[in-house]
C-alpha positions as CSV (number, residue, x, y, z in Angstrom):
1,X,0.0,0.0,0.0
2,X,2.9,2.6,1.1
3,X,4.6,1.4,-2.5
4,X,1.3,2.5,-4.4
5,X,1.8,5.8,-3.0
6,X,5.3,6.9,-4.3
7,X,4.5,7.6,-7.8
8,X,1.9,10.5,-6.9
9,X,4.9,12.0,-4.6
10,X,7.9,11.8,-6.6
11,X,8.4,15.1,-7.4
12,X,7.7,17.5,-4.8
13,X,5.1,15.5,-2.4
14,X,2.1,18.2,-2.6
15,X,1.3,19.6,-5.7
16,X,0.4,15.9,-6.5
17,X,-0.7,14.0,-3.4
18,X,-3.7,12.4,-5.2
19,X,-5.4,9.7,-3.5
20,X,-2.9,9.6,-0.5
21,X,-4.1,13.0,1.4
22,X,-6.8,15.7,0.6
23,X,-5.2,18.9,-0.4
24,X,-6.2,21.2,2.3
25,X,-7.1,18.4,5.6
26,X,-6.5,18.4,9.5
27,X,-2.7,19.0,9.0
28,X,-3.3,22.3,7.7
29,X,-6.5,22.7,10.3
30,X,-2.9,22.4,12.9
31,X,-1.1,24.7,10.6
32,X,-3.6,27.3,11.6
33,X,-4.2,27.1,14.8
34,X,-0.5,27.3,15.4
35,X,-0.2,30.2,13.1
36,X,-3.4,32.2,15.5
37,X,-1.5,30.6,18.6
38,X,1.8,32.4,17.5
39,X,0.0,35.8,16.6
40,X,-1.5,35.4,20.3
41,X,1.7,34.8,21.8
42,X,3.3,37.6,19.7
43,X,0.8,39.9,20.5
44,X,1.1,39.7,24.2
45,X,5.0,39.6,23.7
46,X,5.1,43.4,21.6
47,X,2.0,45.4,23.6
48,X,4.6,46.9,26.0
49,X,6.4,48.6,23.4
50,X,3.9,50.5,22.1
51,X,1.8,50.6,25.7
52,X,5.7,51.8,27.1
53,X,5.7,55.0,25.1
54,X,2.1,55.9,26.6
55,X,3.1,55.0,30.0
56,X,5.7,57.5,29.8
57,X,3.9,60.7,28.3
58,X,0.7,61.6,29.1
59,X,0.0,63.8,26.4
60,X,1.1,61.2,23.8
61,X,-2.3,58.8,24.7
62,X,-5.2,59.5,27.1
63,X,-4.3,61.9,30.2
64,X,-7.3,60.1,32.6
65,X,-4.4,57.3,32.8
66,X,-1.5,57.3,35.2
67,X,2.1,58.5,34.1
68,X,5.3,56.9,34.9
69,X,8.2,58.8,35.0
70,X,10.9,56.3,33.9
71,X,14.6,57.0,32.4
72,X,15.1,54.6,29.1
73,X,17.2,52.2,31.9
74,X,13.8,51.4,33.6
75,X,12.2,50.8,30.6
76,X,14.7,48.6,29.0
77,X,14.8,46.4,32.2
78,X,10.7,46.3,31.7
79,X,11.2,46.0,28.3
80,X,13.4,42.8,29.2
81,X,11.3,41.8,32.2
82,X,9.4,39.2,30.0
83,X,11.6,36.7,29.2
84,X,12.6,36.0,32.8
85,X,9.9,33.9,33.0
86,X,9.9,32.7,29.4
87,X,13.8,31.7,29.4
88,X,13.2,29.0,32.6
89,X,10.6,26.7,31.1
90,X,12.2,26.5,27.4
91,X,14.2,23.1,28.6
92,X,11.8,21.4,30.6
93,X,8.9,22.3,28.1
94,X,10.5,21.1,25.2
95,X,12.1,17.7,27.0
96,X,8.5,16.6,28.3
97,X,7.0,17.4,24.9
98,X,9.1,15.1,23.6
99,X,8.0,12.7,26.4
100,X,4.2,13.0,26.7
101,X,3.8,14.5,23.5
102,X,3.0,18.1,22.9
103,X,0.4,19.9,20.7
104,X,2.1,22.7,19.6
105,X,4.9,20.7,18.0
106,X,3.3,21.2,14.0
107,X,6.2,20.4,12.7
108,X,7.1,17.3,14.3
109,X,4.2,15.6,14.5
110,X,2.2,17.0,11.5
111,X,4.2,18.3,9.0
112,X,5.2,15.8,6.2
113,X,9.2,15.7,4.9
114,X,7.5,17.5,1.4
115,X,5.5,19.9,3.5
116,X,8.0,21.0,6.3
117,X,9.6,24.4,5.1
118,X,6.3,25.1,3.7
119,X,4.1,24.5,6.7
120,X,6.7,26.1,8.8
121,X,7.2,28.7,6.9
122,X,3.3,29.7,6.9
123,X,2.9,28.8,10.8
124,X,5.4,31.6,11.9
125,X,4.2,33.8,9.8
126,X,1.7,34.1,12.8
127,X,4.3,35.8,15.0
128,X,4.4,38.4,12.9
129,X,1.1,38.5,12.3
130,X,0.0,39.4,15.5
131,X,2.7,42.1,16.0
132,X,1.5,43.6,12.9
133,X,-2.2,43.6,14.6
134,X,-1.0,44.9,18.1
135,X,1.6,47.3,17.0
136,X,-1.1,49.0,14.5
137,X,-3.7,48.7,17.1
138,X,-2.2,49.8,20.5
139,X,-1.4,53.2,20.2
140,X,-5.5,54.1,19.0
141,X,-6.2,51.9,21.8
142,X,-4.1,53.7,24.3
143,X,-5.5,57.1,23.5
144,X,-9.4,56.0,23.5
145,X,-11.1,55.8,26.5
146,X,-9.8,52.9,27.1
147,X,-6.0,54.0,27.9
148,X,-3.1,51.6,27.7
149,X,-4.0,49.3,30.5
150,X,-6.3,47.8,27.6
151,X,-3.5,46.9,25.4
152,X,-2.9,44.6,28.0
153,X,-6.4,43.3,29.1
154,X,-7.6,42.8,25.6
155,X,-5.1,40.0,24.1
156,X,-5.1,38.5,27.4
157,X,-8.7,37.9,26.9
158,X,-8.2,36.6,22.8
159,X,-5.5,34.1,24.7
160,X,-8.2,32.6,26.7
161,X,-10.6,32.1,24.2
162,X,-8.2,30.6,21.6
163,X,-6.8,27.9,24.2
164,X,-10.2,26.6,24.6
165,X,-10.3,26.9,20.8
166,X,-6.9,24.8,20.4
167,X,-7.5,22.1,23.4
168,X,-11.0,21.0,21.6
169,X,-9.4,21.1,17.7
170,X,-5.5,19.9,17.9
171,X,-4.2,16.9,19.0
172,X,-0.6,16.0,19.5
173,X,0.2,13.4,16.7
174,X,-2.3,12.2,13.3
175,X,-3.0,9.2,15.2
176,X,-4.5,11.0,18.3
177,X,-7.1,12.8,15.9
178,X,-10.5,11.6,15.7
179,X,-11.5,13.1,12.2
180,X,-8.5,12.8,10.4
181,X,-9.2,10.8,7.6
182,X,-7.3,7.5,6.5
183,X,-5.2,8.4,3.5
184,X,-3.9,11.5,5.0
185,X,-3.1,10.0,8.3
186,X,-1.1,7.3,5.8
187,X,0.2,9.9,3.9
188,X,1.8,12.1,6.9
189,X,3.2,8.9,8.7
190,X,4.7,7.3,6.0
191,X,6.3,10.8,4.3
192,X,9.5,10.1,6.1
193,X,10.6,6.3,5.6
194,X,9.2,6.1,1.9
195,X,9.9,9.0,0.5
196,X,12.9,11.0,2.0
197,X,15.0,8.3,3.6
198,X,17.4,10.5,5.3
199,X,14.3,11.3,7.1
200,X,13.5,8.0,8.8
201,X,15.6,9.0,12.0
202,X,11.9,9.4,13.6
203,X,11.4,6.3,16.0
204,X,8.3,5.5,17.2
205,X,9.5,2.6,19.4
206,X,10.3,4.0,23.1
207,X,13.1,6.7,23.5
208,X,16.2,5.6,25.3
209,X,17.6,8.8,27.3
210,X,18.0,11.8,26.2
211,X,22.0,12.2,25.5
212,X,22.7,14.9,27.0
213,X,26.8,14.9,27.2
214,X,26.5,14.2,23.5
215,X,24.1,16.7,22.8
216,X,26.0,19.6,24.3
217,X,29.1,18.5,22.9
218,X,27.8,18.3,19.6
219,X,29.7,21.3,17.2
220,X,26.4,21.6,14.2
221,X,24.1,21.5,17.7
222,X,26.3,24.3,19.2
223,X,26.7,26.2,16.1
224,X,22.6,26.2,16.3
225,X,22.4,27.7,19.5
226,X,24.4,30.5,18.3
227,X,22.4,31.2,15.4
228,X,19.2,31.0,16.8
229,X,21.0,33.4,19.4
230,X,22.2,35.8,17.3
231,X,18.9,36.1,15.7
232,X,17.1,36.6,18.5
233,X,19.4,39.7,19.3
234,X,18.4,41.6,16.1
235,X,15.4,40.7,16.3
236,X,14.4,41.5,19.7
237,X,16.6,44.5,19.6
238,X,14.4,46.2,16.8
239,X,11.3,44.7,18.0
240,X,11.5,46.5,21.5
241,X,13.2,49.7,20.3
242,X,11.2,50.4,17.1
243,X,8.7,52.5,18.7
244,X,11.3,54.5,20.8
245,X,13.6,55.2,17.7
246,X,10.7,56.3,16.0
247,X,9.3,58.8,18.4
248,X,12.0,60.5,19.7
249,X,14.6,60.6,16.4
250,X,11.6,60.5,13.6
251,X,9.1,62.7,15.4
252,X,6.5,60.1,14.8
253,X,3.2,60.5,17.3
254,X,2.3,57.2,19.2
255,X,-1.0,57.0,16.7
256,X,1.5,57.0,13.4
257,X,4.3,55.2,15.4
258,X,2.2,52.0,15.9
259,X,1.2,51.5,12.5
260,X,4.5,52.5,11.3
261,X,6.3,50.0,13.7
262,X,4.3,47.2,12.3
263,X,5.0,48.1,8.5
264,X,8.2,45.9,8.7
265,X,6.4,43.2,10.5
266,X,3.7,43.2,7.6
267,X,6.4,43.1,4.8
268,X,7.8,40.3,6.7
269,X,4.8,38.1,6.0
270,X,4.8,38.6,2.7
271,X,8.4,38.1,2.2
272,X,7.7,35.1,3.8
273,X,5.2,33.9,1.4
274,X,7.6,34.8,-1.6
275,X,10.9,32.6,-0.4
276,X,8.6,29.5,0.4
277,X,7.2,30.1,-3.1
278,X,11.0,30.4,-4.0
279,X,11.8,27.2,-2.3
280,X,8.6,25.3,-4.0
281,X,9.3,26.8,-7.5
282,X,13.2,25.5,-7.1
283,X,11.8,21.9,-6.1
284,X,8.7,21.8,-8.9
285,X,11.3,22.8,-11.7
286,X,13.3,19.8,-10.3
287,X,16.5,21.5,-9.2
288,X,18.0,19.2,-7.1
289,X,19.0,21.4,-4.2
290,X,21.1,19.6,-1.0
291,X,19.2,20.2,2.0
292,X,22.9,21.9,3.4
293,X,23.0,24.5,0.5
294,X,19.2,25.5,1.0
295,X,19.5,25.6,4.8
296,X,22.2,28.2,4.4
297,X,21.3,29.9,1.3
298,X,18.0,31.2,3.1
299,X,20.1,31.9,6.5
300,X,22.2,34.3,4.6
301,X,19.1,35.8,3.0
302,X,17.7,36.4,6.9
303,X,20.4,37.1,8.4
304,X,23.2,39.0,6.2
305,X,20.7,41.2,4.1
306,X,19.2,42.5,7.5
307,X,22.8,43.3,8.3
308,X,23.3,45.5,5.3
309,X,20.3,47.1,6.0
310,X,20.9,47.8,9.6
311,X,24.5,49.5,8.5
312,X,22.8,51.7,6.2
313,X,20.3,52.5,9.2
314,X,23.2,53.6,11.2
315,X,23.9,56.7,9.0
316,X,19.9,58.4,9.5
317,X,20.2,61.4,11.2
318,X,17.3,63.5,12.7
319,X,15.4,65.4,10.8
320,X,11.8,64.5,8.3
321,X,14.0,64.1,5.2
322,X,15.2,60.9,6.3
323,X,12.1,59.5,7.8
324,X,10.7,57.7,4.5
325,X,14.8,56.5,4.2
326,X,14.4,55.0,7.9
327,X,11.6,53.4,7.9
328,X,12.6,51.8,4.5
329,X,15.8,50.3,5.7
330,X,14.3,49.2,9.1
331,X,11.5,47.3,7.1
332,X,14.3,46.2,5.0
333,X,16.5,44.8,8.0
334,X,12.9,43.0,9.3
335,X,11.5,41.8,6.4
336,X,14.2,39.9,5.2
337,X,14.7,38.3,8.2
338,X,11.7,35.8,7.7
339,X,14.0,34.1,5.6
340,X,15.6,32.3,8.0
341,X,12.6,30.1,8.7
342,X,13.8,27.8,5.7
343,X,17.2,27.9,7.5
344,X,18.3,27.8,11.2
345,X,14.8,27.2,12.3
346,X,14.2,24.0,10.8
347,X,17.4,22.4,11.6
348,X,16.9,20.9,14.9
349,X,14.6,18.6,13.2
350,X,17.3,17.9,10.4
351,X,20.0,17.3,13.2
352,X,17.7,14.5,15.2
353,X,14.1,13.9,14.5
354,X,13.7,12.3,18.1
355,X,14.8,14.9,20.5
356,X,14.3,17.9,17.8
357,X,11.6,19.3,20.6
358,X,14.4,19.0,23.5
359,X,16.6,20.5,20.7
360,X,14.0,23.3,20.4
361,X,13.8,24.3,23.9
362,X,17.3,24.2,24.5
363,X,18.2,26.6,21.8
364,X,15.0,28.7,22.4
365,X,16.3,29.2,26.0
366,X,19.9,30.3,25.1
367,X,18.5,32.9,22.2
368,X,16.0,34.0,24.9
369,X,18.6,35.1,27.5
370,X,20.1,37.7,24.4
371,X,16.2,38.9,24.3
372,X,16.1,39.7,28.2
373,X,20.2,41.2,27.4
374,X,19.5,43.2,24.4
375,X,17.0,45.8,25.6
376,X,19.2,46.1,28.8
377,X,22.4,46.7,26.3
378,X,20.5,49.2,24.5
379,X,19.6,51.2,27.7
380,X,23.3,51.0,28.7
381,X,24.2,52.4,25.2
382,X,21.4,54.9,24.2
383,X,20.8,57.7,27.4
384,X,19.6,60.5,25.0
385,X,16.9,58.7,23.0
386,X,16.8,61.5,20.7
387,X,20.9,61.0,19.4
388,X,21.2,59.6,16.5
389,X,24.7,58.8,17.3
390,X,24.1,56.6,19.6
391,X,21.7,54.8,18.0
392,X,24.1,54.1,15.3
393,X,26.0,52.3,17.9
394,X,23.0,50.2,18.6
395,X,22.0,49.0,14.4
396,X,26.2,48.8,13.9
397,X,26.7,46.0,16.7
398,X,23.4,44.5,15.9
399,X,24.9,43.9,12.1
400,X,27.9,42.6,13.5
401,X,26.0,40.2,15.5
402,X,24.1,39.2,12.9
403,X,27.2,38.6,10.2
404,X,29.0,36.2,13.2
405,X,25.8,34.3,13.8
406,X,25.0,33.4,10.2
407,X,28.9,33.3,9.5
408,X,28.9,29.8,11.6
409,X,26.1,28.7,10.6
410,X,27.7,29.0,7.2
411,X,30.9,26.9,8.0
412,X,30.2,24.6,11.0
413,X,26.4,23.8,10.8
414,X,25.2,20.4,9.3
415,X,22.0,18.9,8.0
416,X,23.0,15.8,8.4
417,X,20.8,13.5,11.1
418,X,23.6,13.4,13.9
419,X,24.5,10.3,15.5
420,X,23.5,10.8,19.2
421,X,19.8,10.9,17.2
422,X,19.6,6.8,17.1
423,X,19.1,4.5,20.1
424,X,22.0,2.6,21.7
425,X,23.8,0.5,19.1
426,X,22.7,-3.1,19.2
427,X,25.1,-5.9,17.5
428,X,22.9,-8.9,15.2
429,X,25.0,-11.1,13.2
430,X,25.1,-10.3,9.5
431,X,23.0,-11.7,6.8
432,X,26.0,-13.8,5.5
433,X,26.9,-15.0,8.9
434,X,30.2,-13.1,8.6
435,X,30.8,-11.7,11.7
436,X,28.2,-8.7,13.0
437,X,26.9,-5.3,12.6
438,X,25.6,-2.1,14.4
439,X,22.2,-1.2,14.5
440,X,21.0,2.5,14.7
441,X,24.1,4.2,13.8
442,X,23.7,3.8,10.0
443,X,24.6,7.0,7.9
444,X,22.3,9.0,6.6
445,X,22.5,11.4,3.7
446,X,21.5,14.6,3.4
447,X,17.8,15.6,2.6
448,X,17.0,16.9,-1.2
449,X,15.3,19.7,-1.3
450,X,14.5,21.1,1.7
């Protein structure tokens, strides 16, 4: 039955899945959900920065609301204050995910070897899609009657109603869904052995231990963490300081800042869109692309283009005449940045299929502690919001960080399934009877195609 499904997947796995899955079914019902979970998360992440800017100047939003009076250090330690919290339970969430199973985990779970940089791609498109809805939101809410505690109030509320939304829709693997229907369950279970090999590193039997000496010793693992770290400074860095950049060295009011500040997150979804049409159109024109070159290819294209643009972004001064430049170049340095969904942030899957969720949380930890240190760095280095000079300061070490990160990533990281990723070798005498072999430490090629 698997055999009668290859010849409908041997191109690309989607444009052609015929009888083995329906073109839009419950993976892409999980697709969703993830994508509204992400915006939800997102939009709870970005209100302070907007909110901050209110809190701060009465005259900027409604005056019936309180005023704080607070020097750019106390609001870059606010500004940071979130991921204290977030950083702790990266680790244990992603280990027990990988235990109990965990319905977030799209990509894991639901996301066939054809479908993966697509359905990724699409899912955190969310993130930015609920900073482009806060950011463009919060400062009209902040100055209705309202005021800015509502930019806090009213995604907390959305949160609540989309987790009772996502316990009763998603489940944690195909099997554990009621509706899904035969052929695509057969379809996104057997994607890995039958049609990518390199791919088969998923076991289904019982995980030994997680290796933990190995995993840390690991060089394409630790190369990871310092890309996904170096990421995570630019981006948080432009995320948090967007708003402030633009009031007090653009001029812009808190009712044109929020919309503005979200232009760059908008762009990014559509940039997205375009380089996982770019990635589909190189696969459906049969390139054949090694999963290596099309990991780093798009990494340079979200990392190093951001970098050119924060450089450039370095050189505004004050003054309207560069305002359209600005907030060109800072949609620029954002935009581009999606790109790295087809690289670094599919990778941990690539490196082991079994612990890719402890993987996850290991490396989302690390690049979390440069969210909580890049707003503080920023307070250390900008004490007159309004110089430009300083500024520069900020978007030139940014680039730097972002040319170091990606500039590993280039030479030392792998796509290769990584050895640590198989269960304790096991020795069964050879077919010929001529001595025996290993188990679970075969060699796996690269992936085609990412």
């Amino acid at each position: 039955m698997v055999l009668g499904c290859l010849p409908c997947c041997n191109h690309n796995g989607y444009q052609q899945i015929g009888n083995t899955g329906p073109r839009f079914g419950v993976r892409h019902l999980q697709c969703i959900l993830v994508f509204f979970g992400l915006a939800v998360a997102y939009s709870l992440r970005v209100n302070l920065s907007v909110a901050i800017v209110a809190m701060t100047d009465r005259n900027a939003s409604n005056p019936d609301f309180p005023e704080f009076d607070w020097n750019e250090s106390t609001k870059s330690y606010l500004l940071s204050s979130f991921f204290w919290g977030y950083v702790v339970t990266q680790i244990p969430g992603g280990y027990l995910s990988a235990i109990y199973g965990a319905k977030y985990m799209l990509f894991y779970g639901w996301a066939p070897a054809e479908e993966r940089g697509r359905l990724v791609g699409y899912t955190y498109s969310g993130s930015q899609f609920g900073t482009v809805v806060m950011l463009s939101v919060s400062g009209y809410i902040a100055s209705s009657s309202l005021g800015w505690p509502s930019t806090f109030y009213i995604p907390g509320c959305v949160g609540i109603v989309w987790s009772f939304v996502w316990l009763y829709l998603c489940s944690s693997t195909p099997a554990q869904h009621p509706t899904i229907t035969p052929n695509e369950r057969r379809f996104i279970e057997s994607s890995g052995q039958t049609r990518r090999p390199s791919d088969a590193g998923r076991e289904e039997q019982p995980r030994p231990p997680t290796p933990w000496w190995r995993i840390f010793t690991s060089i394409p693992f630790l190369v990871l963490v310092l890309a996904h770290c170096a990421n995570n400074w630019g981006f948080w860095t432009l995320l948090t300081e967007i708003p402030t950049f633009m009031k007090n060295v653009l001029g812009m009011d808190i009712k044109n800042n929020g919309p503005l500040s979200a232009l760059p997150y908008f762009a990014m979804i559509l940039l997205t869109c375009v380089f996982i049409w770019l990635s589909d159109t190189l696969k459906q024109r049969g390139t054949v692309i090694p999963l290596g070159f099309s990991r780093k290819f798009f990494n340079t294209l979200g990392m190093w283009l951001p970098m050119l643009a924060l450089i450039g972004l370095g050189y505004i001064t004050e003054g309207e005449a560069n305002v359209r430049l600005a907030i060109g170049l800072l949609t620029a340095a954002v935009a581009t940045n999606s790109a790295t969904y087809l690289g670094f942030h599919v990778n941990h899957i690539d490196l082991s299929p079994n612990y890719a969720g402890t993987l996850m949380g290991i490396t989302n930890c690390a690049a979390n502690f440069m969210s909580i240190l890049a707003p503080l760095i920023v307070g250390l280095i900008v004490w007159d919001e309004t110089n430009p000079a300083q500024w520069r300061i900020v978007f030139f070490f940014t680039a730097f960080v972002y040319f170091i990160g990606n500039l590993l990533f280039m030479l030392f990281g792998r796509t290769r399934v990584q050895p640590w990723n198989s269960r304790p070798t096991t020795r069964t005498p050879s077919p010929g009877g001529g001595g025996e072999r290993e188990e679970g430490t075969e060699d796996r090629g690269p992936l085609i195609g990412a």
